[in-house]
RODO-2510 file (C-alpha; in nm, 4 decimals, decimal comma):
residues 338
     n   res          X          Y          Z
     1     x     1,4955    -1,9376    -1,3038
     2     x     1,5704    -1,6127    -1,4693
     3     x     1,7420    -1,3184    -1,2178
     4     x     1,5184    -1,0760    -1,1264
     5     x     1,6731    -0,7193    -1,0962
     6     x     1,5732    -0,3435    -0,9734
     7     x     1,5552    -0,0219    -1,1927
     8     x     1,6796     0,2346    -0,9753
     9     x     1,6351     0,5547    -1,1680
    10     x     1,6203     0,9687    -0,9821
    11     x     1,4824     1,2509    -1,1736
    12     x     1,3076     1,5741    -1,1872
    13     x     1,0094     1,7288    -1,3576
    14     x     0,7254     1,9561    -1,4451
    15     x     0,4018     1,9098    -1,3197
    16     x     0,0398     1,9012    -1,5096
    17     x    -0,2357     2,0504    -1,3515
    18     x    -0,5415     1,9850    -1,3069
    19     x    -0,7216     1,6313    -1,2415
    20     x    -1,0107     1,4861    -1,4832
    21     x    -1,2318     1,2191    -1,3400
    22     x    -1,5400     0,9865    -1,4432
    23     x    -1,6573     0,9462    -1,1400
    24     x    -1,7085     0,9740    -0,7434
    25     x    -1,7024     0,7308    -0,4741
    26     x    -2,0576     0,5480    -0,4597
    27     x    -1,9544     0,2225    -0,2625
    28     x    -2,0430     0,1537     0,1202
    29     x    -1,7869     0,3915     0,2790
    30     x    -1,8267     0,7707     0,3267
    31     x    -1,5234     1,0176     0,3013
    32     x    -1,5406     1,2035     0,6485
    33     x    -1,4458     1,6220     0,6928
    34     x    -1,2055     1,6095     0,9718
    35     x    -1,3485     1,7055     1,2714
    36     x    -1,2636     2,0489     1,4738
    37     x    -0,9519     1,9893     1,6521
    38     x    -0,8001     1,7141     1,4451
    39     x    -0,4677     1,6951     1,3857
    40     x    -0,3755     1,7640     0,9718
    41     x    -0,2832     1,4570     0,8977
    42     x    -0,5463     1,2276     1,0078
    43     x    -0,8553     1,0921     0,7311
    44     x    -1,1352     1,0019     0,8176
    45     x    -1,3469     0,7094     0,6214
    46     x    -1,7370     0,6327     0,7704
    47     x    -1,7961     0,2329     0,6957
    48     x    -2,1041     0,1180     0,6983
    49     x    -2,0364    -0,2626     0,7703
    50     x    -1,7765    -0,2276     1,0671
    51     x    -1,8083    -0,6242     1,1163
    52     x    -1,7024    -0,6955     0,7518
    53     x    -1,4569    -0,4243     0,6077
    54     x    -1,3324    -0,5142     0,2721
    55     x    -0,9669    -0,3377     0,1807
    56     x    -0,8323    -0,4235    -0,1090
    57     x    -0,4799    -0,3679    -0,1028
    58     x    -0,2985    -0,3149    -0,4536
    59     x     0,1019    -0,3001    -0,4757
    60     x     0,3782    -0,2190    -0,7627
    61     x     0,1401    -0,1081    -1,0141
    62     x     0,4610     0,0422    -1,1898
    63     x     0,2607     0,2797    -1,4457
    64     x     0,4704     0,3565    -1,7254
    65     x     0,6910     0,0571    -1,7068
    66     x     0,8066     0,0214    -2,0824
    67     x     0,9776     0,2253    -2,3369
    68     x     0,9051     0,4951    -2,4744
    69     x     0,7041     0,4951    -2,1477
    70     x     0,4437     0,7141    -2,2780
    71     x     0,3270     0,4591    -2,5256
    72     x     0,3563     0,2115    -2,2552
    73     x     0,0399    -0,1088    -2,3693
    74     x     0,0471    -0,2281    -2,0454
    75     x    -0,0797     0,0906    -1,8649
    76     x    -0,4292     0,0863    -2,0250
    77     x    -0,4124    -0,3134    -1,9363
    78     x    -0,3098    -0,2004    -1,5791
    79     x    -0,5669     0,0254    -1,5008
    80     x    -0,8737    -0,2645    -1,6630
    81     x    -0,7097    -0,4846    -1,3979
    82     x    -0,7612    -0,2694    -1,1470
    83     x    -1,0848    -0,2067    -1,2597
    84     x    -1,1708    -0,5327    -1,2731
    85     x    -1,0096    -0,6625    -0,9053
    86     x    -1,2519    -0,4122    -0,7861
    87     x    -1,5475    -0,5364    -0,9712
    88     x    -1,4534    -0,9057    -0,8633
    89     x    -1,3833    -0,8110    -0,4691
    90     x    -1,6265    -0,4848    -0,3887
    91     x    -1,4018    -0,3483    -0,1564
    92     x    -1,5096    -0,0490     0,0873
    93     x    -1,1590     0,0666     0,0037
    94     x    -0,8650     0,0639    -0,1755
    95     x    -0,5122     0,0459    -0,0490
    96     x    -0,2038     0,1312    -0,2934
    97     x     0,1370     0,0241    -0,0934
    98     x     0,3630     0,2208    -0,3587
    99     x     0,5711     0,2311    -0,6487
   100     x     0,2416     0,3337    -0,8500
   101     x     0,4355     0,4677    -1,1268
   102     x     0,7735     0,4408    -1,3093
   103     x     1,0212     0,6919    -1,1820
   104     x     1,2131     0,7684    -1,4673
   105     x     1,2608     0,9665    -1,7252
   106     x     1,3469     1,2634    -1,5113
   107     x     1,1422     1,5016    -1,7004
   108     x     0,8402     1,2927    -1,7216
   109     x     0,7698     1,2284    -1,3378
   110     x     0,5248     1,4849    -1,2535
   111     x     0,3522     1,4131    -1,5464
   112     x     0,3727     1,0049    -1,4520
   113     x     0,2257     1,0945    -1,1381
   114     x    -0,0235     1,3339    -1,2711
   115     x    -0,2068     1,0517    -1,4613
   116     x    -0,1386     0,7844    -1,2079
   117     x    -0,3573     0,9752    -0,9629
   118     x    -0,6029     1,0381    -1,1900
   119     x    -0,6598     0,6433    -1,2307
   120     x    -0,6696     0,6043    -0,8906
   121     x    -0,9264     0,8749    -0,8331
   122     x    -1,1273     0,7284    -1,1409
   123     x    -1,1590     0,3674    -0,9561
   124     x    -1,5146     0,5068    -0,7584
   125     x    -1,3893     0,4073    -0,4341
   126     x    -1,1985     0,6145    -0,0887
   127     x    -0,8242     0,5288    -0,1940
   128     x    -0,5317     0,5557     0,0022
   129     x    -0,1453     0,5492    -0,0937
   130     x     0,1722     0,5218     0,0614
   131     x     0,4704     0,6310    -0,0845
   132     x     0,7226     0,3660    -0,2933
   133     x     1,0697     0,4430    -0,3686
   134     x     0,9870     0,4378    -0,7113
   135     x     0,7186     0,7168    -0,7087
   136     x     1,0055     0,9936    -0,7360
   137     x     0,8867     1,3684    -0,8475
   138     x     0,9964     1,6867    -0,9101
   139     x     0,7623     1,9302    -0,7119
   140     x     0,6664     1,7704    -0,3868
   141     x     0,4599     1,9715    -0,2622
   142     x     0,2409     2,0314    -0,5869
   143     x     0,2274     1,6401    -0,6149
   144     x     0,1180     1,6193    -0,2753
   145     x    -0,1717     1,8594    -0,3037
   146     x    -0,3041     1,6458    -0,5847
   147     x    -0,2771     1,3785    -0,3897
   148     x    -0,5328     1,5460    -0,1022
   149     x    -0,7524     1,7162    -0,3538
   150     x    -0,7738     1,4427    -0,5982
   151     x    -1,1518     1,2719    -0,5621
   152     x    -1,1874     1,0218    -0,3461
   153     x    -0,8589     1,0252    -0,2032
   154     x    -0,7563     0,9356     0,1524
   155     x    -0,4044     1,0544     0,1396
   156     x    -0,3581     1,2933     0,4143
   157     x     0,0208     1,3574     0,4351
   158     x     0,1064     1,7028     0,2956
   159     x     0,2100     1,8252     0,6136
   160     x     0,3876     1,5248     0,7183
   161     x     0,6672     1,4026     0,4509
   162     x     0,3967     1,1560     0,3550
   163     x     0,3122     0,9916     0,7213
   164     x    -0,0350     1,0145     0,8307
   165     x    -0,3432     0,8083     0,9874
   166     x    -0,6216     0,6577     0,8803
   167     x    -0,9124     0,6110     1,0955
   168     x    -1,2269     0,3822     0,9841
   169     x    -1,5166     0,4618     1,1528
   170     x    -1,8942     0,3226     1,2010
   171     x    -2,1846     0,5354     1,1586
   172     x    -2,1636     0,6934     1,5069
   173     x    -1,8299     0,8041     1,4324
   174     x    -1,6434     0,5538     1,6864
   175     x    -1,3253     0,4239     1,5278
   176     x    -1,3106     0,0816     1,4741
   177     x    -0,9869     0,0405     1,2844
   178     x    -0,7262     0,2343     1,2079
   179     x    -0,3747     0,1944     1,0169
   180     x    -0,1002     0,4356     1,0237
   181     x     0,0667     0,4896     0,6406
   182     x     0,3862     0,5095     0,6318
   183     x     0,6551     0,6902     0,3676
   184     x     0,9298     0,4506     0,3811
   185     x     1,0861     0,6495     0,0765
   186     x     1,4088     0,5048    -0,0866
   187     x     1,5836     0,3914     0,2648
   188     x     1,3007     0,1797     0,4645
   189     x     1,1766     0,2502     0,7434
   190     x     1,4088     0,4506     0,9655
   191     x     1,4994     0,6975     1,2067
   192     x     1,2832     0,9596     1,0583
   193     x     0,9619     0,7393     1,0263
   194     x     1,0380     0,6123     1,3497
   195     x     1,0295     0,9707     1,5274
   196     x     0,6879     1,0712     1,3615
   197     x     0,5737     0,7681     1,4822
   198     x     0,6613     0,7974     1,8136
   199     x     0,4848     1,1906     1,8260
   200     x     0,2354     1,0522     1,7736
   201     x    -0,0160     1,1905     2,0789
   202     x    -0,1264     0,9405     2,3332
   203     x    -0,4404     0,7931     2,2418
   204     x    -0,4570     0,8488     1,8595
   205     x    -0,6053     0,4978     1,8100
   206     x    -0,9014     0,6204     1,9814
   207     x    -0,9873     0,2751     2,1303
   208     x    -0,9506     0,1127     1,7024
   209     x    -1,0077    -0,3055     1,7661
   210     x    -0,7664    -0,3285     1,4665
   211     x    -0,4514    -0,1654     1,3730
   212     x    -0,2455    -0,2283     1,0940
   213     x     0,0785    -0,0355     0,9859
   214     x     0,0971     0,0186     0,5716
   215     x     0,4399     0,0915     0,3960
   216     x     0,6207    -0,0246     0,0696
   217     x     0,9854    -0,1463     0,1990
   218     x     0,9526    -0,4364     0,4164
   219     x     1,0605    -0,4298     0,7651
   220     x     1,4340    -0,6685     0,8384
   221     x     1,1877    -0,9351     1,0037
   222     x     1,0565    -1,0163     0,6810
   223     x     1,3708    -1,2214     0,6419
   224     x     1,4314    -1,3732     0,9978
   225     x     1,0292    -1,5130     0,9732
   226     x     1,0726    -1,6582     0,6952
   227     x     1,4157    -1,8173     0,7361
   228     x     1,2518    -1,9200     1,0593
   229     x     1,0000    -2,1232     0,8781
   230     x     0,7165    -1,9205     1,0949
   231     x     0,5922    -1,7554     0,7829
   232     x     0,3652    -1,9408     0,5039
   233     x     0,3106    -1,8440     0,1691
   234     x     0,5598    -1,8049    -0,1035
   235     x     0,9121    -1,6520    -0,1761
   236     x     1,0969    -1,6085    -0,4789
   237     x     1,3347    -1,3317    -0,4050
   238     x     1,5335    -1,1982    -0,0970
   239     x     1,3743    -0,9655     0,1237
   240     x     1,4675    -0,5401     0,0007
   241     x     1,4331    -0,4176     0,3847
   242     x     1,7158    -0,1696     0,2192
   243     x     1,8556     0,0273     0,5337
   244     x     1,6048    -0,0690     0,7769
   245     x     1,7899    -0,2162     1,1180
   246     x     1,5163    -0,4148     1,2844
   247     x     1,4403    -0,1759     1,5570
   248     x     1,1117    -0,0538     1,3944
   249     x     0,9094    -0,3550     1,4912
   250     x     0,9133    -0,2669     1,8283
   251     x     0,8269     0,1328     1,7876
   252     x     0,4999    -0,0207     1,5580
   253     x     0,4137    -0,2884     1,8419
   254     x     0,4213     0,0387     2,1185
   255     x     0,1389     0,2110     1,9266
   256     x    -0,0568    -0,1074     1,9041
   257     x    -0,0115    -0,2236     1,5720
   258     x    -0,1148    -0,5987     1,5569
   259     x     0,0049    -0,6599     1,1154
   260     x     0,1705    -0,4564     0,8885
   261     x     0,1204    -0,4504     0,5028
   262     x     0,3952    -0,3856     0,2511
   263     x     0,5189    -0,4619    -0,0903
   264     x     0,8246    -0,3649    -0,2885
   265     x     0,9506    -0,7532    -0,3730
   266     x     0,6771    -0,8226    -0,6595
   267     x     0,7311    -1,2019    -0,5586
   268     x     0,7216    -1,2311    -0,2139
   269     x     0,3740    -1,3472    -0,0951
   270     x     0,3544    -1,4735     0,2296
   271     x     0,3052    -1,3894     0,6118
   272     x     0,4224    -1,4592     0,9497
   273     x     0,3761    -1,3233     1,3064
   274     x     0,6965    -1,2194     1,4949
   275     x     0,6272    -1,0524     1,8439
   276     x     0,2467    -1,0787     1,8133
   277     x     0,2996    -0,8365     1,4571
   278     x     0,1840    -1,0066     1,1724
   279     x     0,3841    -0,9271     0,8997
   280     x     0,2553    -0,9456     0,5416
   281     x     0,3505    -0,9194     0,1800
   282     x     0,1236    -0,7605    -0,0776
   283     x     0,0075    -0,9195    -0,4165
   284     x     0,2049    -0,7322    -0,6848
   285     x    -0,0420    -0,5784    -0,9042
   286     x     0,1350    -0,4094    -1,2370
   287     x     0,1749    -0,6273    -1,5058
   288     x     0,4521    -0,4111    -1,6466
   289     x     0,6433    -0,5102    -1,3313
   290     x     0,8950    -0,7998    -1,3068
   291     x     0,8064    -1,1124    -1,2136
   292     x     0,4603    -1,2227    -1,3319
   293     x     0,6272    -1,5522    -1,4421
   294     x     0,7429    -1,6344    -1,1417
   295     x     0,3851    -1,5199    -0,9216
   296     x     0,1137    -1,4108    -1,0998
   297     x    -0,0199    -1,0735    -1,0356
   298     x    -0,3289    -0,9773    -0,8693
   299     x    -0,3788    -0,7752    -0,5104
   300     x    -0,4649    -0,9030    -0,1441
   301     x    -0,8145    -0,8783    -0,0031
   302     x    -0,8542    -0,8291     0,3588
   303     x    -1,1623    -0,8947     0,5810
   304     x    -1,1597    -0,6637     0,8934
   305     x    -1,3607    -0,7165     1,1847
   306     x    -1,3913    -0,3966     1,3563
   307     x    -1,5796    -0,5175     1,6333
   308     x    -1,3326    -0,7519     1,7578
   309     x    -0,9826    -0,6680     1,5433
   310     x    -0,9890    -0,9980     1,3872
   311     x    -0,8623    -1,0146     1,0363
   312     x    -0,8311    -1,2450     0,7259
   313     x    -0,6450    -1,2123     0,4038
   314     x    -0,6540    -1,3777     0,0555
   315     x    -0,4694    -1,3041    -0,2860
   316     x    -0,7250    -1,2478    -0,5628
   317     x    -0,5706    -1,2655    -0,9101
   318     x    -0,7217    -1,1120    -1,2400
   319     x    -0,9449    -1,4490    -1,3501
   320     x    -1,0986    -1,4566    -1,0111
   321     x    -0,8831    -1,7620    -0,8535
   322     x    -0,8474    -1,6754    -0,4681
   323     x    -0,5236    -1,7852    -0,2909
   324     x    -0,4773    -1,8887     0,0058
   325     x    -0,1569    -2,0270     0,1893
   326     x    -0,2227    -2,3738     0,3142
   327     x    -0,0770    -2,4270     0,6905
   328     x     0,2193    -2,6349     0,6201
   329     x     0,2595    -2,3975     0,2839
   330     x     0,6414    -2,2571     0,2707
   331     x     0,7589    -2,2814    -0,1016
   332     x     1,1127    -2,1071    -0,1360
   333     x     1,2160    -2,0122    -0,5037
   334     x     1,4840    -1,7710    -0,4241
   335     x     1,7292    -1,8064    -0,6835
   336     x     2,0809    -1,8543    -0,5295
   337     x     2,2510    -1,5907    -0,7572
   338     x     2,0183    -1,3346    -0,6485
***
């Protein structure tokens, strides 16, 4: 099996202003105003099926992956994929777990990010996005704004370094699930996620049935449930938990958090639960990213109940096959080198 590597690449840049779109949101979910005493960093989606919420979570798109980058073939291809996931699944909402474009050449990254946004806000649906350690920029804050402003967009984390809280609500406005998005940035998830998690105020979860955590770099127990043999699925590189010690599970399960969502190792596809957290690897999506010979790309589609926090999951890839890990499923392709 051929070694799979990282890019690690840092830059700066100028930003583009200004955000064209085809369309608005016109599926069954509502973009809420925040209501009058809300904290800044908390979005608001209204669902109007809280028994059968349909996420669709996307991961390592990696716009821009080729070179020259801005003749990249495969971003066009990218963004039809998308397109069509969407088309195949009819999610309420889309969920983008980072590294959604290429983070280098330094004076393209604003740019990158410009359009990148701009295809998400063009997919018709409420997205959200997490940071990936990939999605590097020049000016923060401008990139952040777009993020807020740009149509459709959940992303509420301006004020936060890119931490904030989703809330899905029914049509009374009662939460019914919530998941709390995460910047793990270049390190993991650390000391500084780990405090804004824990200020947090007391009853932010508002009485949610479901709560799921969303990040890009996988926690350390990635590793230890899979070497366990807990975890089913598929794994064909070592778990990236990059500086992340193993004490954020516990912070997670204190606020209630029942699974967590990541992505970051394009060929990782599996989950297991560790503490009552299930712990679960995204489909990678871009097909400028490594590794699409080893698992094919495609994105995760979760079921929520929001009536009684149950859950179900299944990889959807671009010719419609649906994936599911069998219960004695635990295929291990890690090359040895790696």
């Amino acid at each position: 099996m051929r070694k799979m590597t990282r890019r690690s690449f840092l830059g700066a840049g100028t930003l583009l202003v200004g955000i064209t779109v085809s369309g608005c949101a016109t599926g069954p979910a509502e973009i809420v105003a925040p209501a009058s005493g809300d904290l800044p960093h908390v979005s608001h989606l209204r669902v109007k099926r809280p028994r059968s919420i349909r996420m669709l979570q996307m991961t390592d798109i990696h716009l821009f992956s080729s070179d020259p980058p801005l003749a990249d073939p495969m971003n066009k291809k990218t963004v039809s994929d998308m397109q069509a996931l969407i088309a195949a699944t009819k999610p309420d909402l889309v969920f983008i777990t980072g590294d959604l474009w290429r983070d280098h050449p330094p004076e393209k990254l604003d740019e990158f990010a410009r359009y990148a946004i701009e295809q998400c806000a063009n997919l018709g649906l409420p997205w959200a996005y997490v940071w990936g350690n990939h999605d590097q920029v020049a000016d923060r804050a401008a990139v952040d704004a777009l993020l807020e402003k740009a149509p459709n967009a959940l992303y509420r984390g301006a004020g936060s370094n890119g931490n904030y809280v989703l809330n899905l609500e029914d049509r009374h406005g009662k939460v019914v699930w919530q998941f709390l998005c995460i910047n793990t940035s270049t390190t993991g998830l650390v000391a500084s996620q780990q405090a804004w998690l824990r200020s947090l105020p007391k009853g932010t979860n508002s009485g949610a049935k479901g709560i799921m955590a969303a990040f890009h770099i996988p926690l350390k127990q990635y590793d230890s449930v899979w070497s366990s043999g807990i975890a089913r699925g598929i794994k064909c590189e070592n778990v990236c938990f990059e500086q992340e010690d193993g004490s954020s599970l516990a912070v997670l399960k204190s606020l209630g958090v029942k699974a967590c969502f990541c992505g970051h190792d394009h060929v990782n596809d599996y989950s297991g639960v560790v503490d009552g957290v299930d712990l679960i690897y995204g489909r990678g999506t871009g097909r400028g990213s490594y590794g699409g010979l080893q698992v094919r790309k495609g994105a995760k589609l979760y079921t929520l109940d929001g009536h009684t926090g149950k859950y179900r999951w299944e990889s959807v890839l671009f010719d419609g096959m649906r994936w599911v890990p069998g219960p004695d499923e635990h295929t291990d392709r890690t090359p040895a080198d790696k």
